[in-house]
C-alpha positions, 0 to 999 in steps of 0.5 A: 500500500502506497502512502500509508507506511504499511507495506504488511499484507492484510494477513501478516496483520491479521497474525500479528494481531492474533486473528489467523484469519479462518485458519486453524481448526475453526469449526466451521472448516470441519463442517462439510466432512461428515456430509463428505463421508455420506455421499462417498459411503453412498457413490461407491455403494451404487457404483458397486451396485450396479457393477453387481448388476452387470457383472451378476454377483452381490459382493461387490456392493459390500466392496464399494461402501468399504471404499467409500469409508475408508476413502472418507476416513483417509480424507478426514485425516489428511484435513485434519493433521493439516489443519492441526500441522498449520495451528502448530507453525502459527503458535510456533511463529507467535511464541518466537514472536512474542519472545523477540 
């Protein structure tokens, strides 16, 4: 910003005055995941339908919702060790921060 002697972003200001601006772990970042986990478990549930149905067998169905969890799951934990990895770095960098 020219004239005002702040050449800080927004952001940078935002940390430096304690607000993360939506970073974190908000729970507001978190709240699509079970509704995630819902449409993956049902997808591969009638992708594996309907592979049952041209292929005639009634095991693959079971398959399907086994991946959509565990798809799920992995998704939740990705997120949420970023999220948990991206508030440690913010509390390391205000601690050295503070102890400046």
């Amino acid at each position: 910003m020219t004239g005002t002697g702040n050449d800080s972003s927004p952001r940078e200001n935002r940390a430096r005055e304690g607000d993360t601006g939506g970073s974190g772990s908000s729970p507001a970042q978190f709240a699509g995941l079970g509704l995630q986990m819902v449409v993956a478990i049902l997808l591969f549930l009638y992708l594996g339908k309907w592979i049952d149905g041209k292929l005639g067998t009634s095991w693959i169905q079971v398959i399907g919702v086994f991946v959509g969890a565990g798809l799920s799951f992995y998704n939740m934990y990705h997120k949420l060790m970023k999220a948990q990895a991206l508030e440690d770095a913010e509390r390391k960098a205000r601690r050295e921060e503070s102890s400046s």
